[in-house]
VOKOLMI-781832 format. One record per residue (C-alpha): residue in one letter; chain; x, y, z. Coordinates in steps of 0.25 Angstrom, whole numbers. Layout:
N
A A X Y Z
...
This chain:
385
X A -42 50 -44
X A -41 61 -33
X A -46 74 -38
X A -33 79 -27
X A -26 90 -33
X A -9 88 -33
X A -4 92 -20
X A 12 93 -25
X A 9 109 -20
X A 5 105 -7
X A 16 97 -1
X A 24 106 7
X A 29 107 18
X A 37 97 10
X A 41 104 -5
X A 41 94 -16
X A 54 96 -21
X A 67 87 -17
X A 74 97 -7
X A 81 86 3
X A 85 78 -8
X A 97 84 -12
X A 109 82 -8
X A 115 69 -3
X A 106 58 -11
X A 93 55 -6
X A 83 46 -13
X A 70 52 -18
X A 58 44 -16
X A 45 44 -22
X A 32 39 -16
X A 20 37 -26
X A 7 36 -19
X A -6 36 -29
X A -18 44 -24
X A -30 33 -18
X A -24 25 -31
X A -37 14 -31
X A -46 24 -29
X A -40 35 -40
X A -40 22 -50
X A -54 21 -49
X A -58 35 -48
X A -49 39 -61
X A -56 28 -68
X A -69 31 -63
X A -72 45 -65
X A -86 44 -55
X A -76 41 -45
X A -68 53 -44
X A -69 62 -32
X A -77 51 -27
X A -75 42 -12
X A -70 31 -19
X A -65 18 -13
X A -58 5 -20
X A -63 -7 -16
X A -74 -19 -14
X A -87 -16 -8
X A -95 -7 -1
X A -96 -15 12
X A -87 -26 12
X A -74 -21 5
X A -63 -13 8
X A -57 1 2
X A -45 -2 -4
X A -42 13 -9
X A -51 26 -7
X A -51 39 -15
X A -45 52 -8
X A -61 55 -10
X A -65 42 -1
X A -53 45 9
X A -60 59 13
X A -69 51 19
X A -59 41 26
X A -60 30 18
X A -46 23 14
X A -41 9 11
X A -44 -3 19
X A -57 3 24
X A -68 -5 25
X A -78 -1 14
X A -90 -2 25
X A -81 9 32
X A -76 16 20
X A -91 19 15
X A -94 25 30
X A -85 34 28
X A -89 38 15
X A -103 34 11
X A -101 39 -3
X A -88 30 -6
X A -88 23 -20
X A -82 9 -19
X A -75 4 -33
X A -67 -9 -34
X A -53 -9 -35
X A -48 -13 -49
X A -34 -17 -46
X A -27 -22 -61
X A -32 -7 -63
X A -23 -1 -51
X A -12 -10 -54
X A -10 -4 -70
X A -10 10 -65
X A -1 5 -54
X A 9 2 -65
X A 6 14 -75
X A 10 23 -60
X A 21 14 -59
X A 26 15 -75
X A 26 31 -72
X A 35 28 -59
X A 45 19 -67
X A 46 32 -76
X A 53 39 -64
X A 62 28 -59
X A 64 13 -58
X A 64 13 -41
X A 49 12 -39
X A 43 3 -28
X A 27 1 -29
X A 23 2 -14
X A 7 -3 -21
X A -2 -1 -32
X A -2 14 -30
X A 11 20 -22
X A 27 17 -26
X A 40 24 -21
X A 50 30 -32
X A 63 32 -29
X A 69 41 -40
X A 82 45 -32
X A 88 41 -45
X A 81 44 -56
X A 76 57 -55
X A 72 64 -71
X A 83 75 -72
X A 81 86 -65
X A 70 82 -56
X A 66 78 -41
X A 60 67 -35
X A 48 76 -32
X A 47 82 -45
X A 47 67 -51
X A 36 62 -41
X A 28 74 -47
X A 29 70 -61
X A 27 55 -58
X A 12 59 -52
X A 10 67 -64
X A 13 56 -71
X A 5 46 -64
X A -8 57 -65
X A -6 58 -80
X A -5 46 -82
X A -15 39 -73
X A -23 47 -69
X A -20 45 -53
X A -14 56 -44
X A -1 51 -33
X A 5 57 -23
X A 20 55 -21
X A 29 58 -11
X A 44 60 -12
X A 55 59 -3
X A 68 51 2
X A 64 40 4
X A 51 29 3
X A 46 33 19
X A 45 47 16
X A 40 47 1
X A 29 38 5
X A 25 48 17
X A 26 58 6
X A 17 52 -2
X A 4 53 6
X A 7 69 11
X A 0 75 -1
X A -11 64 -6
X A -17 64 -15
X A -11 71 -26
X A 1 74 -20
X A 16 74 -18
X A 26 76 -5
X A 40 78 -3
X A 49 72 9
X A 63 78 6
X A 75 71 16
X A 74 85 25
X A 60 84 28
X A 59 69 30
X A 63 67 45
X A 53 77 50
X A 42 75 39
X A 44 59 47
X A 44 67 59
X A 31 73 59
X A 24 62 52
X A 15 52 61
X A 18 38 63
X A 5 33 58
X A 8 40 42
X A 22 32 40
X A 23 21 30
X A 26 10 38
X A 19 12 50
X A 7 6 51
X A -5 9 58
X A -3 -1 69
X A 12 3 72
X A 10 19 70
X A 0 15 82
X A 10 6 89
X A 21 21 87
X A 10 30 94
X A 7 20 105
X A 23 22 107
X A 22 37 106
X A 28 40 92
X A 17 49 82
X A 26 54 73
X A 38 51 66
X A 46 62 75
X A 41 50 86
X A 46 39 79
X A 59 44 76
X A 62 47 92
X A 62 34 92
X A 72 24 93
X A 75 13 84
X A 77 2 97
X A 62 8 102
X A 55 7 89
X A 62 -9 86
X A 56 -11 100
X A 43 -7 96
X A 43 -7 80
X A 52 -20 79
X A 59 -20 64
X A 52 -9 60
X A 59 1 70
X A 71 4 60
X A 59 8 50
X A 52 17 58
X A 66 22 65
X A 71 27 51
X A 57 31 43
X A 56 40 59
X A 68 47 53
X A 63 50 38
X A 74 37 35
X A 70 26 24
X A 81 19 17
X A 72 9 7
X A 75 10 -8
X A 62 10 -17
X A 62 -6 -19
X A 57 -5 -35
X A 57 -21 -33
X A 50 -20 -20
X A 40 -33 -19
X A 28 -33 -13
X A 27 -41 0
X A 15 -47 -1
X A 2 -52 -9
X A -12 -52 -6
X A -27 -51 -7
X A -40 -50 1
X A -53 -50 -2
X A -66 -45 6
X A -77 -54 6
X A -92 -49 2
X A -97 -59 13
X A -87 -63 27
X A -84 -76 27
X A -84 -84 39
X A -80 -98 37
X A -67 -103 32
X A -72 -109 20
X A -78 -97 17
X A -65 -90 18
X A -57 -102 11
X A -64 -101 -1
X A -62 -86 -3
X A -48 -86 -1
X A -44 -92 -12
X A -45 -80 -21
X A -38 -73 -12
X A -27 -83 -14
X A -26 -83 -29
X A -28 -67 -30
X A -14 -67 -20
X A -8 -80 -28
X A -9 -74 -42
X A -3 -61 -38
X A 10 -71 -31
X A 10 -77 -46
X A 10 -66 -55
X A 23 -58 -44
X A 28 -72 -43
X A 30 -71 -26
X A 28 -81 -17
X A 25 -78 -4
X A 27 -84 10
X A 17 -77 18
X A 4 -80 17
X A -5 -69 25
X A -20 -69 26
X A -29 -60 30
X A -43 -61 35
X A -53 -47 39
X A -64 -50 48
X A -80 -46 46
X A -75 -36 57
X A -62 -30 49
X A -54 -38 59
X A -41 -44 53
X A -32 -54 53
X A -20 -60 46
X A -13 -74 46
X A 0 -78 40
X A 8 -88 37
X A 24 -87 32
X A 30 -98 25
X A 43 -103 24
X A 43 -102 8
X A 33 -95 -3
X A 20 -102 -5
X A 21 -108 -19
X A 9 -111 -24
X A -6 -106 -24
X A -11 -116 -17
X A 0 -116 -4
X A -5 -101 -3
X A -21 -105 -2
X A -18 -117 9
X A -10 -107 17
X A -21 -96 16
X A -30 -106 19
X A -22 -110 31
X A -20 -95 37
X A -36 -95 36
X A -41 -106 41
X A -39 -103 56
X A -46 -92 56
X A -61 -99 56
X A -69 -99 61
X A -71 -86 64
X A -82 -77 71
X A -81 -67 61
X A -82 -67 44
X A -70 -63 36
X A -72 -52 25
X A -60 -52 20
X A -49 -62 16
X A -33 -60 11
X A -20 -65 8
X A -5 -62 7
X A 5 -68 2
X A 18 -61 7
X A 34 -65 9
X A 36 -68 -6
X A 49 -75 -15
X A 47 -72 -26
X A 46 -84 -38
X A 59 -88 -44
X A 57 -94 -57
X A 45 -93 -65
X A 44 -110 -64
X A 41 -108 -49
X A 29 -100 -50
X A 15 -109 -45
X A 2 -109 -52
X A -7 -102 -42
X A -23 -109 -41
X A -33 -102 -46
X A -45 -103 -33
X A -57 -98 -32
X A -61 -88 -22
X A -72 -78 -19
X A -71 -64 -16
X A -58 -61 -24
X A -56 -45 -22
């Protein structure tokens, strides 16, 4: 658990109280982000971890970081980092391995302590949710004041420390969320939002990837205040359907309702070998964990998904992704490994080994009667993560 102390004091020029919100009825959002959640886990129930470089994941030179303690990240170690590169960077890093059925029950004692607020909650992931409490404010309270007692509560109660952020709506919350971490909580009232958007680089907004914040500065536009001189005809030139997004989030404008039914979009799993594998039986035979890991999860939501996706990362942290869409859900367990099996197949031979493996499953209808769900097939794999 970060040892960070509250920062509720520290968040002006932006006053945690709900001035803006009066008035004609605006929404009140609430963006729950918890603090390096994996790594807090693991350093709350390991009390030789705290205030220690701590990153989740597998292996010292073969694995990836998939969480890094505020401790790790001083060093510049974060998610996705190669754990070679990671321990560079931080020689005294301590790797631990993730225990995900742990994550998930705190997940849903977080989530319980949400539903004590309001019914409109949309889980984002494991550890972040937007609240929308427009409605069902405790009498006499603010949206602010009600996203300080649900981090009190989460702290008593877990152990774990959140930021939040609070504003009109799910664009602004969630760029609230991450101004005062850890520890912390921000305030983005209706007046504020247009030149808080303004001032903001194109790089930190939710929605804008890394490759198109790059592809905005090659065109001149840094900030928001750039963004928004822009036409909507200029950026669907440049932007395609993304240009009404980007026109409107420009402006300190998002319409979306907190979705509490929101399904995810897609399924999947990876693993990273000990050893590359270079031939495609190699390959072929390690898959089929990956295939059932992704399979048992499409049984117990009872989706069905269209897409099948996989993806392969090279010796060299090259990677690639091949998919195929089909005109109706894959059925059975067994479809699934043949079309995985197909998508991998043209990729030998190949000059360089591959370290790590995955599949998706995405585009999903979900099962209509219980009679229609499939028996998956247990197959044996290696290197399952």
């Amino acid at each position: 658990m970060s040892a960070a102390h509250s920062k509720e004091s520290q968040i002006e020029p932006v006053p945690a109280d709900d001035r803006g919100f009066a008035g004609e009825r605006v929404r009140k959002i609430i963006h729950i982000d918890m603090d390096a959640f994996f790594a807090s886990v693991e350093q709350r129930d390991n009390p030789g971890l705290r205030g220690r470089p701590v990153a989740v994941g597998f292996g010292r030179e073969r694995g990836v970081v998939a969480a890094a303690s505020y401790e790790a990240r001083l060093f510049g170690v974060r998610s996705a980092m190669p754990s070679v590169t990671a321990l560079r960077k931080c020689p005294e890093l301590i790797f631990t391995p993730p225990r995900f059925e742990v994550y998930k029950v705190v997940s849903m004692q977080i989530r319980a302590i949400f539903a004590r607020f309001t019914p409109l909650i949309e889980p984002l992931s494991l550890d972040e949710a937007y609240l929308d409490v427009s409605d069902h404010l405790q009498a006499g309270a603010t949206a602010t004041a009600t996203a300080e007692a649900i981090r009190a509560q989460i702290r008593a109660e877990t152990g774990l420390t959140a930021s939040a952020g609070v504003s009109y709506n799910k664009f602004l919350a969630k760029l609230a969320s991450d101004q005062n971490k850890p520890d912390g909580l921000f305030v983005i009232t209706p007046k504020q939002g247009p030149s808080f958007v303004e001032r903001l680089p194109v790089a930190k907004f939710h929605g804008v990837g890394p490759a198109t914040a790059r592809k905005m500065q090659s065109l001149g536009i840094e900030n928001g205040g750039d963004l928004k001189s822009c036409g909507l005809d200029f950026l669907q030139e440049h932007f395609g359907k993304a240009a009404s997004y980007y026109f409107a989030i420009a402006r300190g404008v998002d319409d979306r309702p907190v979705r509490p039914d929101r399904q995810r979009k897609s399924i999947g799993a990876e693993t990273t070998f000990l050893q590359d594998l270079h031939s495609f039986d190699d390959a072929a035979t390690a898959l089929p964990a990956i295939i059932d890991k992704v399979w048992r999860h499409c049984e117990k939501t009872r989706l069905r998904g269209r897409t099948v996706t996989l993806k392969v990362k090279f010796s060299d942290f090259r990677q690639i992704t091949r998919s195929q869409t089909l005109a109706a859900p894959i059925a059975v367990c067994a479809d699934f490994e043949r079309r995985a099996l197909a998508l991998l197949a043209p990729i030998f031979p190949t000059p360089r080994g591959i370290r790590l493996l995955g599949l998706t499953l995405s585009g999903f209808d979900a099962l209509s009667e219980p009679s229609d769900v499939q028996l998956s097939f247990k197959l044996l794999g290696q290197g399952e993560n």
